[in-house]
C-alpha positions in Angstrom: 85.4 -33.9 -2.9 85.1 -31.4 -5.6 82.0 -28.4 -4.9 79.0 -28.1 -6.9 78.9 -27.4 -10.3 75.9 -25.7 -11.9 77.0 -27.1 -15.4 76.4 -30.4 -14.7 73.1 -29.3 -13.2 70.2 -30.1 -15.9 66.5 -29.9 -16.0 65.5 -31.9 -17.9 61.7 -31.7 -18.0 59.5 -29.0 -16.4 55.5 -29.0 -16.0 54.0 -25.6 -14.1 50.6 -25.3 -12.9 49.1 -21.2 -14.0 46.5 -21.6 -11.0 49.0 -21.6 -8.5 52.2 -20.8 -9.9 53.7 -24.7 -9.0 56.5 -25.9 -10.9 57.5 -29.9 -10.8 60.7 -30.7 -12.8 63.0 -33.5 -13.7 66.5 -33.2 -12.9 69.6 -34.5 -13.0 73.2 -34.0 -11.9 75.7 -34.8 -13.6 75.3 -38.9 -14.5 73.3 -39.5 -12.0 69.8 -40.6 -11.3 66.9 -38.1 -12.8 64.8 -36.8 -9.6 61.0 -35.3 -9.2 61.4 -31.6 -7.4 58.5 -30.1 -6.9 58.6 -26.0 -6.7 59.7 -23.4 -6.3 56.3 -21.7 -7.0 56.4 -18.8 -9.5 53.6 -16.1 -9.4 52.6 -13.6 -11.8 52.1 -9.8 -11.1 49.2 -7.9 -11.8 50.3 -6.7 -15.4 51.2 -10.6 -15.9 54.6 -11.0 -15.7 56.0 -13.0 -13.6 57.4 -12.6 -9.9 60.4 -13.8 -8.0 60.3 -17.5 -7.4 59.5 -18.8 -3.8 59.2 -21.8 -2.4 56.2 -24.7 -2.9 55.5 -24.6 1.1 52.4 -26.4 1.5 50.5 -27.9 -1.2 46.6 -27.2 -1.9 43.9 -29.5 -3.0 44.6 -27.4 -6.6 48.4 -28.6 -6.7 47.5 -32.0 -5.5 45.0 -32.1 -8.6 47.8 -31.0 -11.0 50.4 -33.8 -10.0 47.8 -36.0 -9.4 47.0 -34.9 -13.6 50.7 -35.3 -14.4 52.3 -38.0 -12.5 52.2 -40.6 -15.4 53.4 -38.5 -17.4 56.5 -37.7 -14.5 56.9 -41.7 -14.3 57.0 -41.8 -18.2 59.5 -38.9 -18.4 61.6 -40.3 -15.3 62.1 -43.8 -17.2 62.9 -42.6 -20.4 65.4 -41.4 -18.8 66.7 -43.4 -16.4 70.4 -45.3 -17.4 69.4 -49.1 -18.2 72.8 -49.7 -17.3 73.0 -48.4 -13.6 
């Protein structure tokens, strides 16, 4: 079985809440199916920029809002798409 390849690694979609620094994406691998990730969680610094990425942990009632804003637009995204032949 051949390794992973991060060329066949694609995101396609990514939403990112600036309250808390969430990030939910689409992506796929390769040809297969498009998946929800939700995080890593990116941070800004006090002059703005922003930090190292680190990882969702526990979600607040502030990220649950923000998916809870977005998940029709994650189904919409996720069947557009999704291969009407597998």
């Amino acid at each position: 079985m051949a390794g992973f390849d991060p060329e066949k690694d694609k995101k396609l979609k990514e939403w990112r809440c600036e309250d808390t620094g969430l990030l939910v994406s689409i992506n796929q691998y390769d040809k297969g199916e498009p998946k929800v990730q939700i995080g890593p969680r990116i941070l800004k610094k006090k002059d703005g920029s922003d930090r190292a990425p680190a990882k969702a942990g526990r979600l607040s009632i502030d990220d649950i809002s923000f998916i809870y804003d977005i998940i029709d637009d994650i189904k919409d995204e996720l069947e557009a798409n999704l291969d009407p032949m597998g």
